[in-house]
N, CA, C and O atoms as CSV, one atom per row, in Angstrom:
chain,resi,resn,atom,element,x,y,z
A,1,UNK,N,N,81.208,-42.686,66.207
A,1,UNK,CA,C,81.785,-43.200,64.982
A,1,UNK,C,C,82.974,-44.119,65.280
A,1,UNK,O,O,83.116,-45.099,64.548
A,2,UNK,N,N,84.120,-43.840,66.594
A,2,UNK,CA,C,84.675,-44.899,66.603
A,2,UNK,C,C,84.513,-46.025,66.892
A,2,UNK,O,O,85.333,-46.920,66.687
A,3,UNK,N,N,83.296,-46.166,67.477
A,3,UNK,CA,C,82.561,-47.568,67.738
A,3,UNK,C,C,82.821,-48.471,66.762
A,3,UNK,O,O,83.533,-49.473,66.840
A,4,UNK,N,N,81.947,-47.891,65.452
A,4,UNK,CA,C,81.528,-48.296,64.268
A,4,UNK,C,C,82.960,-49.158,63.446
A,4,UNK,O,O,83.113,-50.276,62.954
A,5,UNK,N,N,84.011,-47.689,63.671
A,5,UNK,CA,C,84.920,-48.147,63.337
A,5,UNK,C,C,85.816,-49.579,63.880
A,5,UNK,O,O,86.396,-50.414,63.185
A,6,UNK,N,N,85.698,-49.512,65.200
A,6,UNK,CA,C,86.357,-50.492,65.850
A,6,UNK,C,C,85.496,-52.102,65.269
A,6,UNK,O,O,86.152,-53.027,64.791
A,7,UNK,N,N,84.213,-52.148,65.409
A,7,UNK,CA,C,83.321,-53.211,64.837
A,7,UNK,C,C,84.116,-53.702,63.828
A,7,UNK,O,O,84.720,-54.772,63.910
A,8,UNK,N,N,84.155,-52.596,62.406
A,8,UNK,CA,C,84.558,-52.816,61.173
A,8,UNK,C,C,85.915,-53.254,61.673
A,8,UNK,O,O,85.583,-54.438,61.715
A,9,UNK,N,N,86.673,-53.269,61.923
A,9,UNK,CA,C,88.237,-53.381,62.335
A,9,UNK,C,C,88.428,-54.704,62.992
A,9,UNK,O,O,89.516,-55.279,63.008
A,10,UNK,N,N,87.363,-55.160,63.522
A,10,UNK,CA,C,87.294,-56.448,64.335
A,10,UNK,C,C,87.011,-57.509,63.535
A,10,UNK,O,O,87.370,-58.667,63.753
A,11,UNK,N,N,86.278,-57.071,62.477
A,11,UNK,CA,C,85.456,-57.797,61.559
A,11,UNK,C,C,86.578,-58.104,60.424
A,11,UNK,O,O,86.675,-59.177,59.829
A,12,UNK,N,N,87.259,-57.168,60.267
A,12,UNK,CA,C,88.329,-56.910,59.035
A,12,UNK,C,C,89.348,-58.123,59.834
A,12,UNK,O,O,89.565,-59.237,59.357
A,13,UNK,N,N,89.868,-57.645,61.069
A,13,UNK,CA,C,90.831,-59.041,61.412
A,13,UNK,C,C,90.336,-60.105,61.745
A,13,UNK,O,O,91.191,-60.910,62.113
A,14,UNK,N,N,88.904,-60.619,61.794
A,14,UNK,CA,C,88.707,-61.970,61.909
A,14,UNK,C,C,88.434,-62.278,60.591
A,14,UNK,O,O,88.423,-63.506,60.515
A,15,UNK,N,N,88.183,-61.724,59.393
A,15,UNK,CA,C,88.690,-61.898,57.970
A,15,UNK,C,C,89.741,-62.245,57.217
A,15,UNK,O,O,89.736,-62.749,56.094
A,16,UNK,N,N,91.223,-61.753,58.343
A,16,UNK,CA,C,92.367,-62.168,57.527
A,16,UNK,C,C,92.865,-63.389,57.717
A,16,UNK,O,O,93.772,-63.984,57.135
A,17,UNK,N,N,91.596,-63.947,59.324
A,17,UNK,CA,C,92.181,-65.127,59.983
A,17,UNK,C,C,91.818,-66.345,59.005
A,17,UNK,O,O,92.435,-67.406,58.910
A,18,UNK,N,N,91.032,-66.071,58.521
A,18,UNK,CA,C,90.133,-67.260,57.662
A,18,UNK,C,C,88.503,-66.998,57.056
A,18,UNK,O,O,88.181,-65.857,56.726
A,19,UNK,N,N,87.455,-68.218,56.936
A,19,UNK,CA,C,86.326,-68.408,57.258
A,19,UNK,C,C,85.888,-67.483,58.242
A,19,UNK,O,O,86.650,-67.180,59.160
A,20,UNK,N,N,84.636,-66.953,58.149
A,20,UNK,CA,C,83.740,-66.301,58.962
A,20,UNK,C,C,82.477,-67.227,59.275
A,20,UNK,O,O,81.674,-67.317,58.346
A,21,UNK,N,N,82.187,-67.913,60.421
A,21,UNK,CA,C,81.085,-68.677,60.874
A,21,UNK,C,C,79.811,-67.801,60.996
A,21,UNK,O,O,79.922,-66.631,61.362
A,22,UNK,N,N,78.378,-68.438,60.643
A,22,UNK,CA,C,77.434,-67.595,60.960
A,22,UNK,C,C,77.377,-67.389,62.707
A,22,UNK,O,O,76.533,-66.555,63.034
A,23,UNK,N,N,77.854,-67.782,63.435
A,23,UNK,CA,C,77.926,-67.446,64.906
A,23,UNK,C,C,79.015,-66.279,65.151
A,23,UNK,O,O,78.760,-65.382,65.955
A,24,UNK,N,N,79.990,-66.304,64.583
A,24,UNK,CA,C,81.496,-65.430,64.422
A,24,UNK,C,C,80.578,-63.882,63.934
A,24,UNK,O,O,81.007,-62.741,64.109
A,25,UNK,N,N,79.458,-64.193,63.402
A,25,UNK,CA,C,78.883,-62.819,62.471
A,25,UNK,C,C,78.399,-62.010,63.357
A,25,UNK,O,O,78.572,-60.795,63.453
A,26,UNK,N,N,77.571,-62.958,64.230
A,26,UNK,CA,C,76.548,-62.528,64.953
A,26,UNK,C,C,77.090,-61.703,66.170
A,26,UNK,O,O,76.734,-60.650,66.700
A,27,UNK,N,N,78.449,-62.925,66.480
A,27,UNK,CA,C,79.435,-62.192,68.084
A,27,UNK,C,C,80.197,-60.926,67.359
A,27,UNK,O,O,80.011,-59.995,68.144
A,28,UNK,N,N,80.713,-60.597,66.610
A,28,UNK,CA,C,81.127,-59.683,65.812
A,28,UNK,C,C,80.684,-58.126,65.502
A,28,UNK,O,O,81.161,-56.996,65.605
A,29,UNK,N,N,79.667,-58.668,65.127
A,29,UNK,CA,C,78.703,-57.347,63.889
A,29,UNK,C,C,77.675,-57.667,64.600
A,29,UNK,O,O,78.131,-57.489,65.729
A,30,UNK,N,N,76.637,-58.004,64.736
A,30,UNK,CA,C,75.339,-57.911,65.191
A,30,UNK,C,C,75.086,-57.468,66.856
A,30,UNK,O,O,74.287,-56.658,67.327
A,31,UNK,N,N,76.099,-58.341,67.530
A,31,UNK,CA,C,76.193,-58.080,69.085
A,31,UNK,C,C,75.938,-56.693,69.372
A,31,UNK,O,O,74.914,-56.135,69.767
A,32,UNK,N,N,77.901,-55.939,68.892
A,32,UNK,CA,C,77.878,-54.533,68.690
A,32,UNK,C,C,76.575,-53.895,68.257
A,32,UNK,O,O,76.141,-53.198,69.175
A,33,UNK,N,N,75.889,-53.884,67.313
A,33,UNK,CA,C,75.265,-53.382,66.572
A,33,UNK,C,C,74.222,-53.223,67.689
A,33,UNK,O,O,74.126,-52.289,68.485
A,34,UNK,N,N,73.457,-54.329,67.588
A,34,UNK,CA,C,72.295,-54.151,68.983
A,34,UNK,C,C,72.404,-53.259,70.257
A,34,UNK,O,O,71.625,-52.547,70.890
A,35,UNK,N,N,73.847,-53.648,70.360
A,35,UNK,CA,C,74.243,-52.500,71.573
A,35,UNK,C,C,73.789,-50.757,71.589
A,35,UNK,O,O,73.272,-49.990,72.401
A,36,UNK,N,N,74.445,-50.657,69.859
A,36,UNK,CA,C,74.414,-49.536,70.298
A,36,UNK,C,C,73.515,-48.791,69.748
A,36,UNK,O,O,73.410,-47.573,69.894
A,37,UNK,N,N,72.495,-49.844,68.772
A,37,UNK,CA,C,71.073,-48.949,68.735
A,37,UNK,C,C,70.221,-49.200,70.071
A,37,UNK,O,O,69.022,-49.148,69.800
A,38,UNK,N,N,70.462,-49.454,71.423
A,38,UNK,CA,C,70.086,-49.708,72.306
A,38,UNK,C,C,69.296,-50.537,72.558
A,38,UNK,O,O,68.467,-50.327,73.443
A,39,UNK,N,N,69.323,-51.819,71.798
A,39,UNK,CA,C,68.257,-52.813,71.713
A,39,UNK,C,C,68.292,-53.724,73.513
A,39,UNK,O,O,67.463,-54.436,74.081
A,40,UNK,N,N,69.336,-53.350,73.809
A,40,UNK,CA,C,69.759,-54.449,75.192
A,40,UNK,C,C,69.057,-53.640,76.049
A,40,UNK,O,O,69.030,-54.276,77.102
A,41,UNK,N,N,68.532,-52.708,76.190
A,41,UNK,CA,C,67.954,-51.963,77.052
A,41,UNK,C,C,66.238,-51.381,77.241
A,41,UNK,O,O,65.820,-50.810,76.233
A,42,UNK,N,N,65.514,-51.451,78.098
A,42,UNK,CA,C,63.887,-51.611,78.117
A,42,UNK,C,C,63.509,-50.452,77.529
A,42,UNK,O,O,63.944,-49.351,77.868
A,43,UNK,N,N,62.748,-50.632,76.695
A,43,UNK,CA,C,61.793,-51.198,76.628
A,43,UNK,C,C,61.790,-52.353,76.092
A,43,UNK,O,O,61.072,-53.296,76.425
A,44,UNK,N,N,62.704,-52.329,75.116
A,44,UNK,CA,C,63.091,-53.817,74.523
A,44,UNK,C,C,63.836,-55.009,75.247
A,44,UNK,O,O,64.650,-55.022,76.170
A,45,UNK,N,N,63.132,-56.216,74.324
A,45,UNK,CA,C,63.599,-57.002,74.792
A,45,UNK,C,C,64.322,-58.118,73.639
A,45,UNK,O,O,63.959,-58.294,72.476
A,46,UNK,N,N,65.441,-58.787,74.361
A,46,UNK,CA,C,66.234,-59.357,73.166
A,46,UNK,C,C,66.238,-61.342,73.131
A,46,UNK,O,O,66.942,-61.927,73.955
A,47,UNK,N,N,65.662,-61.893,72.436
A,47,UNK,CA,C,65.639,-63.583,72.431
A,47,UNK,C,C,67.118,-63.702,70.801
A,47,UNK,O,O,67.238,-62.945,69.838
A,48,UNK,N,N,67.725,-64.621,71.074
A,48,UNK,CA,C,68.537,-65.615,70.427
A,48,UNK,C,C,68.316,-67.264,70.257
A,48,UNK,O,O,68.530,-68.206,71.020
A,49,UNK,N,N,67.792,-67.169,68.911
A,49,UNK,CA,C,67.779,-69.015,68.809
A,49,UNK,C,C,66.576,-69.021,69.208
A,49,UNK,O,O,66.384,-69.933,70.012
A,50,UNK,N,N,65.507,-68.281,68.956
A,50,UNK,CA,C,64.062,-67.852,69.060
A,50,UNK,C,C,63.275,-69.592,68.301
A,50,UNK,O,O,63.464,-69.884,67.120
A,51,UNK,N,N,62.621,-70.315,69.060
A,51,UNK,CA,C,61.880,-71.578,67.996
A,51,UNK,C,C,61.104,-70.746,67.453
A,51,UNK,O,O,60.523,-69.833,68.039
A,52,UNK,N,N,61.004,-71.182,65.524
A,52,UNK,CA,C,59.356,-70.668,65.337
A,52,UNK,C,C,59.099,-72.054,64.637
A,52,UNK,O,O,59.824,-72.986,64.289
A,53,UNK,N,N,57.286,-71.688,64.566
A,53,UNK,CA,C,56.454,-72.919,63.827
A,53,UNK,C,C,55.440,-71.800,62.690
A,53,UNK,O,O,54.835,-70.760,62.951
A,54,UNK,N,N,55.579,-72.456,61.573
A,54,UNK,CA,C,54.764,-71.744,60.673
A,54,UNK,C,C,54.113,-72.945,60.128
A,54,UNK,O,O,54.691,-73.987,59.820
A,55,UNK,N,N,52.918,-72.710,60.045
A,55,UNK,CA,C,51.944,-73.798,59.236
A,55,UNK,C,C,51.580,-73.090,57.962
A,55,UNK,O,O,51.147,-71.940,58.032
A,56,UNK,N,N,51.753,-73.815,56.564
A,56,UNK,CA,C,51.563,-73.184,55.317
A,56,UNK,C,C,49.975,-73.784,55.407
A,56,UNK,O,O,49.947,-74.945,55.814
A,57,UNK,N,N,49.138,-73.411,55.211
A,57,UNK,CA,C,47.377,-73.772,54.980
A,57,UNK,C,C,47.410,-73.936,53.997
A,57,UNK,O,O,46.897,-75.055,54.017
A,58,UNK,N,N,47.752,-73.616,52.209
A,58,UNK,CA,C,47.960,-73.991,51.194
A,58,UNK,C,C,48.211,-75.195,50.934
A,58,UNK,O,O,47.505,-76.071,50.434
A,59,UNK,N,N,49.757,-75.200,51.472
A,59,UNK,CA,C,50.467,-76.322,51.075
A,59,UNK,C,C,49.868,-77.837,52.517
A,59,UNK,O,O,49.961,-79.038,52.266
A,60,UNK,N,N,49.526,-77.480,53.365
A,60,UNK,CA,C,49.931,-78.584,54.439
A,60,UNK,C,C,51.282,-78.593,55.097
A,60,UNK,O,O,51.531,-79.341,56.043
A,61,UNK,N,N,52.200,-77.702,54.552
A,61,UNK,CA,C,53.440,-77.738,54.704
A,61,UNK,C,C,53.739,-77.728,56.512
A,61,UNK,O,O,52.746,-78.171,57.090
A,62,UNK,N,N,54.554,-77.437,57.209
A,62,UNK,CA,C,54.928,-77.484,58.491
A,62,UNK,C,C,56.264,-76.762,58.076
A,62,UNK,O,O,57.061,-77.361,57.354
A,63,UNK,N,N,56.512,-75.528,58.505
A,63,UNK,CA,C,58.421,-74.937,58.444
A,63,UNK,C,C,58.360,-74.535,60.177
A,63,UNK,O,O,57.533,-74.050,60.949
A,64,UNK,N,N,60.005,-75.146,60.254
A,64,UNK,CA,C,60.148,-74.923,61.414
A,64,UNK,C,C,61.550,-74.258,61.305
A,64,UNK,O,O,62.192,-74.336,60.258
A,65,UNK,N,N,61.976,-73.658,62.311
A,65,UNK,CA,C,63.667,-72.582,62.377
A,65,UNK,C,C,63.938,-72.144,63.604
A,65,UNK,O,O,63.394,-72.431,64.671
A,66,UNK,N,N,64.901,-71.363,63.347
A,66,UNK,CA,C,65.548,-70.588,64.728
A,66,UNK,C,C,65.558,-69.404,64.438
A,66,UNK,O,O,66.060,-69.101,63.356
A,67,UNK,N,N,65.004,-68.335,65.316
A,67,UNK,CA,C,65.496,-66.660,64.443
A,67,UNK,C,C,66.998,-67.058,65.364
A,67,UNK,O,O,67.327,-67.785,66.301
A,68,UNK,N,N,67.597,-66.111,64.462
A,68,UNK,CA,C,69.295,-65.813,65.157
A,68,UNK,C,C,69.073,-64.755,66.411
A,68,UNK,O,O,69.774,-64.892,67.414
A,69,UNK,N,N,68.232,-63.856,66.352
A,69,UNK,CA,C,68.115,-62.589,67.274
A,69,UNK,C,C,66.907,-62.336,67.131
A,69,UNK,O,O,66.408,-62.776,66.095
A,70,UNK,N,N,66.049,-61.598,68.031
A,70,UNK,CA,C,64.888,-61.288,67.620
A,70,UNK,C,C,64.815,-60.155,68.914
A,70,UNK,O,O,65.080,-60.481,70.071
A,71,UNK,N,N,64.410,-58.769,68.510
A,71,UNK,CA,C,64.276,-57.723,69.417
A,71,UNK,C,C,62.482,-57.930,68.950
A,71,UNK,O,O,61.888,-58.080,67.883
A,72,UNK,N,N,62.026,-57.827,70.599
A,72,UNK,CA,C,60.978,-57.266,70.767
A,72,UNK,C,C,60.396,-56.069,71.517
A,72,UNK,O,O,61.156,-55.486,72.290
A,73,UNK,N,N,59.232,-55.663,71.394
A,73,UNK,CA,C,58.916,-54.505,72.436
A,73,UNK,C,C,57.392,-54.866,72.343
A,73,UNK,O,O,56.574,-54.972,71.429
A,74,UNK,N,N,57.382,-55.029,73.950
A,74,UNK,CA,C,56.185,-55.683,74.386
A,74,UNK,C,C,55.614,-56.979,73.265
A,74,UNK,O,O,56.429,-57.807,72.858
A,75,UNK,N,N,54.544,-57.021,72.952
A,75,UNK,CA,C,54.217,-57.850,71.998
A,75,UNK,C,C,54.630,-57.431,70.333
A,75,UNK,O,O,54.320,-58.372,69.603
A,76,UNK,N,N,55.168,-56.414,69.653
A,76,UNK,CA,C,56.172,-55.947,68.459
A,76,UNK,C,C,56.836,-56.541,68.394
A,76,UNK,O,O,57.080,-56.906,69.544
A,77,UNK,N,N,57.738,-57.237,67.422
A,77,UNK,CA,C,58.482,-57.700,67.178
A,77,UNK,C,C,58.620,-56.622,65.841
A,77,UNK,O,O,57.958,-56.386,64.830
A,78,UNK,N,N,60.167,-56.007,66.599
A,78,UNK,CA,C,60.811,-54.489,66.169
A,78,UNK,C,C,61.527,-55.681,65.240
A,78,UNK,O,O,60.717,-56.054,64.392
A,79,UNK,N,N,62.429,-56.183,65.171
A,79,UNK,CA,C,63.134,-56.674,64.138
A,79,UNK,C,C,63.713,-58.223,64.779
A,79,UNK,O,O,63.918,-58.670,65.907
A,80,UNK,N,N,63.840,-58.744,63.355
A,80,UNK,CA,C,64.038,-60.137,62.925
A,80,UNK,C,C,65.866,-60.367,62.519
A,80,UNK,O,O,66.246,-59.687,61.565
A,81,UNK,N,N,66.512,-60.913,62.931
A,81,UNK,CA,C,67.843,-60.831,62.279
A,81,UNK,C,C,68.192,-62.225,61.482
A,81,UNK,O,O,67.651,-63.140,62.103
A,82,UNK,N,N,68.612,-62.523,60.798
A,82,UNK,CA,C,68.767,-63.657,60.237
A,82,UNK,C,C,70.447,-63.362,59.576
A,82,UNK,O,O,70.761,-62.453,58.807
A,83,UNK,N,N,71.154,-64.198,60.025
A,83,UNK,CA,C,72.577,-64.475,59.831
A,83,UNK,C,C,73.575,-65.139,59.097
A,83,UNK,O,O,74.388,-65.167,60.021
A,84,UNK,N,N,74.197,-65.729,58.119
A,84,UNK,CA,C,74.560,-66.385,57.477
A,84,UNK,C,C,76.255,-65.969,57.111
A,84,UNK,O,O,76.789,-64.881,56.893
A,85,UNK,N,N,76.729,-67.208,57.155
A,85,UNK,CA,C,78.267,-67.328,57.291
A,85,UNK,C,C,78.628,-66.697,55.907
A,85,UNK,O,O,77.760,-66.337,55.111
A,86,UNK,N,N,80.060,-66.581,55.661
A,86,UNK,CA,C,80.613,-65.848,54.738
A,86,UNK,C,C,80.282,-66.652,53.241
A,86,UNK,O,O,80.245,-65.982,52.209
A,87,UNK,N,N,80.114,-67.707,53.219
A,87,UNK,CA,C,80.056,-68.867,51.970
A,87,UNK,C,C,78.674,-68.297,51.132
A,87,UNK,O,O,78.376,-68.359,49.939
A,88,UNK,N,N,78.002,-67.737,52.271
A,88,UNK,CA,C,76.939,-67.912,51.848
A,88,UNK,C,C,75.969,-66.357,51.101
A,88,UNK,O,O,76.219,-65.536,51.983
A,89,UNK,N,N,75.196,-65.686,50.183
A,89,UNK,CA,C,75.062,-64.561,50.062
A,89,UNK,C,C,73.706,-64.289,50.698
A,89,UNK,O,O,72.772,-65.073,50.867
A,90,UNK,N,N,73.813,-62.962,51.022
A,90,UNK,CA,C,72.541,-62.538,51.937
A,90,UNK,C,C,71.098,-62.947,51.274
A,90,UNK,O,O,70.116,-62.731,51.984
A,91,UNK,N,N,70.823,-63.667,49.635
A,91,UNK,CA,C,69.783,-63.612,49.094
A,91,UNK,C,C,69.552,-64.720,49.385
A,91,UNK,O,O,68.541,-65.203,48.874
A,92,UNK,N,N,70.329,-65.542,50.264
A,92,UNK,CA,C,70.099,-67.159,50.950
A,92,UNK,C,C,69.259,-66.964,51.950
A,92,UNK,O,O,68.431,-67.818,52.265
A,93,UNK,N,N,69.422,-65.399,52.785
A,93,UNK,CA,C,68.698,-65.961,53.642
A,93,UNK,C,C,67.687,-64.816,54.174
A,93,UNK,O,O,67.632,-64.377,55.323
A,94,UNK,N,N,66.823,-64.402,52.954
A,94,UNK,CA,C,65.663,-64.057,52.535
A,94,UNK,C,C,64.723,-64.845,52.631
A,94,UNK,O,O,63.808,-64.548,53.399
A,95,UNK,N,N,64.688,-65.654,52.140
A,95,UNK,CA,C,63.379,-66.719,52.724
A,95,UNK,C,C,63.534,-66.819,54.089
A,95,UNK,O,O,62.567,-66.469,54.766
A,96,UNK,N,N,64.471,-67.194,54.626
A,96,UNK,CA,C,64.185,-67.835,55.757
A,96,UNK,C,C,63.862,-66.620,56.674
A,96,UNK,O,O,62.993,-66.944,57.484
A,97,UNK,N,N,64.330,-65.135,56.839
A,97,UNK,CA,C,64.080,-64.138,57.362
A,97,UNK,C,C,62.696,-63.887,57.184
A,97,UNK,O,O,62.022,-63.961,58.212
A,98,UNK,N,N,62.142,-63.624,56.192
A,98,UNK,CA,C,60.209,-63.706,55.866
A,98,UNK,C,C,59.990,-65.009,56.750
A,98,UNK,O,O,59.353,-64.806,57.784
A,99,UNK,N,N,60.325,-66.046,56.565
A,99,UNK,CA,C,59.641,-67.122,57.288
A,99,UNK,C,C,59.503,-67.298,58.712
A,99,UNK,O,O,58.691,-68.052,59.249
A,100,UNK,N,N,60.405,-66.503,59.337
A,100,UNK,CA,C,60.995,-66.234,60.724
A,100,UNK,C,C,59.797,-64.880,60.620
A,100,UNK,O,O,59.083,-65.056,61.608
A,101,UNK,N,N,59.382,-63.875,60.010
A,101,UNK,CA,C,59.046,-62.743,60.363
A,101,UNK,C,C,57.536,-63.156,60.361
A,101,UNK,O,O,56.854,-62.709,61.284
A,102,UNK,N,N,56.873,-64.042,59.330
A,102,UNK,CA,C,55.289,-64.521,58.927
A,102,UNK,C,C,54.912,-64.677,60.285
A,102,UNK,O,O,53.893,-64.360,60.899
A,103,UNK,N,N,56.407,-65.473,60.752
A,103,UNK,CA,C,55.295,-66.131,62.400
A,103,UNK,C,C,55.020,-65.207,63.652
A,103,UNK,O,O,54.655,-65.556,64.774
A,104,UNK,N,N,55.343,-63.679,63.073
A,104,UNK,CA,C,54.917,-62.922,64.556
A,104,UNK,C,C,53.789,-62.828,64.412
A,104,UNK,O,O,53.310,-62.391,63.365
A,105,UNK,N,N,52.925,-63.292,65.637
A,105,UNK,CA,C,51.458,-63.103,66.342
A,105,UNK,C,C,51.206,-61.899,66.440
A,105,UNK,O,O,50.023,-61.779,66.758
A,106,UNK,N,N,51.966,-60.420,66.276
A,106,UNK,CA,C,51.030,-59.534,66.077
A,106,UNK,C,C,51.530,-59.322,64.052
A,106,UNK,O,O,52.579,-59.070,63.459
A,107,UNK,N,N,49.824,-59.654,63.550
A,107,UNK,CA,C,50.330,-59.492,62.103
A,107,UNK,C,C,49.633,-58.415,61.815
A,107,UNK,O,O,49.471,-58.135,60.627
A,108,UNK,N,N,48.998,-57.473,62.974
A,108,UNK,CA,C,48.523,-55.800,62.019
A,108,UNK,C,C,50.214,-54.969,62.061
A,108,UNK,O,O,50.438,-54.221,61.110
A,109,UNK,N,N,50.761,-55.043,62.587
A,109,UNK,CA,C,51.774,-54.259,62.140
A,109,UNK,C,C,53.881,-54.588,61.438
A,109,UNK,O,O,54.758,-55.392,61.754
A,110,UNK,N,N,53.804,-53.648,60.617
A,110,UNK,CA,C,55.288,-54.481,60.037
A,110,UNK,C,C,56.026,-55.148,60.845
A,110,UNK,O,O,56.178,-54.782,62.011
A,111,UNK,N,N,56.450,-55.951,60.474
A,111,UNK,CA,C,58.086,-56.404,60.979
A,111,UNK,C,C,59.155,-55.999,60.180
A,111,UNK,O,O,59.177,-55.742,58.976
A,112,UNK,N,N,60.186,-55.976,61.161
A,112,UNK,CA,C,61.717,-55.362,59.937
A,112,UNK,C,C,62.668,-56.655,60.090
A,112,UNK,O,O,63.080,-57.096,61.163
A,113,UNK,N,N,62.880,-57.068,59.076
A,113,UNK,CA,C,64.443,-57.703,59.088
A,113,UNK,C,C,65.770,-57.001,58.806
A,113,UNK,O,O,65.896,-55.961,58.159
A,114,UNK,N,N,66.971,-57.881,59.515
A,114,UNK,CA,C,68.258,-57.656,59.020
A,114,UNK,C,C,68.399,-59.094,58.510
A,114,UNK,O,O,68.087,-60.130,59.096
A,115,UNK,N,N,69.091,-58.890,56.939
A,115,UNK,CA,C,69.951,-59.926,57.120
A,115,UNK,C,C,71.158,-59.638,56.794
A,115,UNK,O,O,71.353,-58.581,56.195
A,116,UNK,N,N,72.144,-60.417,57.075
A,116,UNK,CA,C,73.422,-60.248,56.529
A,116,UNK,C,C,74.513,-61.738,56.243
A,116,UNK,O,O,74.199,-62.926,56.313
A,117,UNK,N,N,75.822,-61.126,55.917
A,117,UNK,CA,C,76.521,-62.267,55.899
A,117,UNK,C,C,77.895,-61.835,56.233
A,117,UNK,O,O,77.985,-61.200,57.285
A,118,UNK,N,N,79.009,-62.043,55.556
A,118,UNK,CA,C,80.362,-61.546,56.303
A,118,UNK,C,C,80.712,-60.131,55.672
A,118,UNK,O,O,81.650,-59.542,56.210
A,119,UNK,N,N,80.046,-59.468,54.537
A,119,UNK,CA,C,80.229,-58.423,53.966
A,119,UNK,C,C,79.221,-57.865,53.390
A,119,UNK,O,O,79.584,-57.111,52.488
A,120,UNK,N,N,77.518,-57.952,53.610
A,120,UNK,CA,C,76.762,-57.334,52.976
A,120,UNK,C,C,75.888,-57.393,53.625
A,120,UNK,O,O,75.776,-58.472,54.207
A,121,UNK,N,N,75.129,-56.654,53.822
A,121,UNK,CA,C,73.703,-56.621,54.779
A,121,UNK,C,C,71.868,-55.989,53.618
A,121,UNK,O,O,71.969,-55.295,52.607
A,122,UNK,N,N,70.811,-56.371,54.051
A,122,UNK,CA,C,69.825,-55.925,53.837
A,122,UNK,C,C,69.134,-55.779,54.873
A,122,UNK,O,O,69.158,-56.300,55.988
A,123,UNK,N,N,68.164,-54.580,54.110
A,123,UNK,CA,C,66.542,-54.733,55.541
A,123,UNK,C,C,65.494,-54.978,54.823
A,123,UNK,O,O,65.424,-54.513,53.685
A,124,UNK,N,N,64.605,-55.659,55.286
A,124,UNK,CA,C,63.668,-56.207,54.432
A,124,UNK,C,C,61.786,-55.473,55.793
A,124,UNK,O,O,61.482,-55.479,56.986
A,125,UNK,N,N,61.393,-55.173,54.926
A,125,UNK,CA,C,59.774,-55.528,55.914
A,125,UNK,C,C,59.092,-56.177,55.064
A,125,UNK,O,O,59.045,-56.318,53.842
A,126,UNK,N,N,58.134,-56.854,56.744
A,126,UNK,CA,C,57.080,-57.333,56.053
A,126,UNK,C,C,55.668,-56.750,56.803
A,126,UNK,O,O,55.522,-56.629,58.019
A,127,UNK,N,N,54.621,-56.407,55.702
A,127,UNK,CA,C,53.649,-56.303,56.078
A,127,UNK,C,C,52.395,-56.918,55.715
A,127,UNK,O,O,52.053,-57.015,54.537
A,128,UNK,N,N,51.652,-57.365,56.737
A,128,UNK,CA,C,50.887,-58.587,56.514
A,128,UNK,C,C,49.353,-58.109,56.415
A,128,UNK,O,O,48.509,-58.929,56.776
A,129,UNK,N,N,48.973,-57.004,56.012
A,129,UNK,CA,C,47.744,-56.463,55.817
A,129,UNK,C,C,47.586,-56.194,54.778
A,129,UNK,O,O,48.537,-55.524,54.376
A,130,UNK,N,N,46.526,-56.423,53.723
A,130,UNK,CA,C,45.593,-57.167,53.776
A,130,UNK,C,C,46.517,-58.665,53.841
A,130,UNK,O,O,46.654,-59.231,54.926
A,131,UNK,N,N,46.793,-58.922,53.266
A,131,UNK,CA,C,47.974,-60.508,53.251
A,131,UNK,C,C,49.540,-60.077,52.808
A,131,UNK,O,O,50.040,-59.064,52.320
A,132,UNK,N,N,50.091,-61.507,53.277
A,132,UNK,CA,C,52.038,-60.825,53.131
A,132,UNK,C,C,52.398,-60.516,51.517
A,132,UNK,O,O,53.513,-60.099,51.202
């Protein structure tokens, strides 16, 4: 628990400094966080600034992004993180977290997102059976 606490405490004084950057979030709150649900450690594995390509077949569309974090295990993709600076509210970046999650190649089983921002977090899944 003092972990947790210290996070929050770190987070609280880079709050009084100003602006919170979506990178400031990630070195902050998410780093910690990964740590200590043991994501840095095998079986898992951890990508940042992950490219994805999603082709909409509907639309013709083309979306392209960055996941912020992305823990995998083996071919799973355990969770999706998607990040967003303090300006901004976590329902900003709901789409883009589904859009980041559509493109894992294994689509029989869920994916989980985090998203967050400088004071609020969600988890979102997605499951893509029969369709998302």
């Amino acid at each position: 628990m003092r972990f947790l606490d210290q996070v929050q405490q770190d987070y609280f004084d880079q709050m009084k400094r100003g602006k919170i950057s979506e990178g400031l979030v990630k070195l902050v709150i998410i780093a910690p966080l990964l740590h200590l649900a043991g994501f840095y450690r095998a079986p898992f594995e951890v990508r940042l600034e992950e490219p994805v390509q999603l082709e909409l077949v509907e639309a013709g569309d083309i979306w392209r992004g960055r996941i912020d974090a992305l823990v995998i295990q083996e071919q799973l993709w355990t969770l999706v993180i998607e990040s967003k600076g303090a300006a901004f509210g976590i329902d900003q970046a709901i789409s883009q977290a589904l859009g980041d999650m559509l493109a894992n190649p294994c689509s029989t089983l869920p994916t989980y997102g985090l998203i967050t921002n400088d004071s609020s977090y969600g988890f979102i899944k997605l499951v893509q059976q029969p369709e998302p």
